[in-house]
C-alpha positions as CSV (number, residue, x, y, z in Angstrom):
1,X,5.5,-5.4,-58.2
2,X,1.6,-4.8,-59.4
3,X,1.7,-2.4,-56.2
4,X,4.5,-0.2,-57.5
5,X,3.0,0.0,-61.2
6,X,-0.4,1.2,-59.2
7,X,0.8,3.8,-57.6
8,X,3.3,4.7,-60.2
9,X,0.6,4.8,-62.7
10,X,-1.7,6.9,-59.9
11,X,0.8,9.2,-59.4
12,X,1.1,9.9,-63.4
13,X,-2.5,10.2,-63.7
14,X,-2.5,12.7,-61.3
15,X,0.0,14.8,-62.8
16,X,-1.6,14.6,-66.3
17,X,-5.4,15.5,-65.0
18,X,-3.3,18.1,-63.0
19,X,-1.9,19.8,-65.6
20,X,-5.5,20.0,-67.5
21,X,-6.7,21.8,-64.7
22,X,-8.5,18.8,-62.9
23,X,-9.7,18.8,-59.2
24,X,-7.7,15.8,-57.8
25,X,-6.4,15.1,-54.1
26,X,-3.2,13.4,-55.0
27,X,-2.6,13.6,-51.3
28,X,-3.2,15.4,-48.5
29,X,-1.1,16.2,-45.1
30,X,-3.4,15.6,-42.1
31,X,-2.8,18.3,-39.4
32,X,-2.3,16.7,-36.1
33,X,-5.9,16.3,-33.7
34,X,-5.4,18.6,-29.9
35,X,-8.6,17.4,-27.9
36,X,-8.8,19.1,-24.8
37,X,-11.3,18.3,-21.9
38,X,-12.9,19.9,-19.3
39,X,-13.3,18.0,-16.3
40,X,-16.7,18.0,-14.4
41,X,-16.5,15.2,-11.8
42,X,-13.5,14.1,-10.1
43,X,-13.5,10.1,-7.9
44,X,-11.5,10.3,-5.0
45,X,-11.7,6.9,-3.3
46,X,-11.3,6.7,0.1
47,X,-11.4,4.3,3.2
48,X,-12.1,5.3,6.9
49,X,-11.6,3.4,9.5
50,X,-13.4,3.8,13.0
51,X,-10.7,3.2,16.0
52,X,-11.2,-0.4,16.3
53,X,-9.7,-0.8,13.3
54,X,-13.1,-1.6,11.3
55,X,-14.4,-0.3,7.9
56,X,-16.7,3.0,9.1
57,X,-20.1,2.7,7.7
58,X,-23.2,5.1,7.6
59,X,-20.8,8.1,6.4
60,X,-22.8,11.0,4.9
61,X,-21.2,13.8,2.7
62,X,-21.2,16.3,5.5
63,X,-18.6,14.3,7.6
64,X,-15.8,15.0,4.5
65,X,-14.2,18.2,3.2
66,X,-12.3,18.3,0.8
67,X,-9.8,20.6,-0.1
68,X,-7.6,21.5,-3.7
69,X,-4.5,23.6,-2.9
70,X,-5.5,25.1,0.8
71,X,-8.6,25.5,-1.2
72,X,-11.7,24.0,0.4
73,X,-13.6,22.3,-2.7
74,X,-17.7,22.3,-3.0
75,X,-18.7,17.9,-2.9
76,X,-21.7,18.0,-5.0
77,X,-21.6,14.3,-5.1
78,X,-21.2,11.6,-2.8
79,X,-21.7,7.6,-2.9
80,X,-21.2,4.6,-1.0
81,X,-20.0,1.4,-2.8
82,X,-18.2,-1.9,-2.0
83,X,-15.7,-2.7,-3.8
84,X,-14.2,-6.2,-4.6
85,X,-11.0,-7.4,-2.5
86,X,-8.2,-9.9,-4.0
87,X,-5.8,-11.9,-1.1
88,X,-4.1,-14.6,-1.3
89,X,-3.4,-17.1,1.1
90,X,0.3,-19.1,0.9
91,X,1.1,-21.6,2.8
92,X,4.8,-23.0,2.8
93,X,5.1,-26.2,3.9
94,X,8.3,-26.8,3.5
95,X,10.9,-28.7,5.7
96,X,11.8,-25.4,7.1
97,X,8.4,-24.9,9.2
98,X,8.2,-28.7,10.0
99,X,8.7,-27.4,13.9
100,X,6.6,-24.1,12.9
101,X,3.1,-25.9,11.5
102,X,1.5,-26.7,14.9
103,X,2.2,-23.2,15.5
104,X,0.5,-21.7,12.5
105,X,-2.1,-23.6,12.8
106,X,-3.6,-22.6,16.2
């Protein structure tokens, strides 16, 4: 109720110093905010493999080329870096693997 008189009494103030010529902002319409970006460095993780199957290590930027559209892109920067891994290991010991447990574990 005390919130309604307030802005029912702001709004008649403002129409009041209006009409004596007053400066007041009764309100004003924000226009909506564009923010555009230009983008100067693009990640592109990868992970390479040697053929027994192990992480390769000791790459240098000169063994990758990259390309954007057929388009063979300039690598101005390149970095090695370890990254964390998450597994989980489940283990279902059940009455379904009774036979299967000497098994898994070897």
């Amino acid at each position: 109720m005390a919130a309604s008189r307030a802005a029912a009494f702001f709004l008649v103030y403002c129409a009041f110093v209006g009409a004596k010529g007053g400066a007041v902002v009764c309100a004003q319409a924000r226009a909506p905010v564009e923010i555009v970006a230009n983008v100067e460095l693009v990640q592109i993780p990868v992970t390479i493999f040697d053929d027994k199957g192990a992480v390769a290590t000791g790459l240098k930027k000169s063994d990758f080329r990259l390309f954007e559209d057929g388009i063979e892109q300039r690598i101005l920067y390149f970095d090695q870096e370890r990254v964390p891994v998450s597994f989980v290991v489940l283990a279902d010991l059940s009455s379904s693997m009774t036979r299967k447990i000497p098994f898994v574990q070897d």
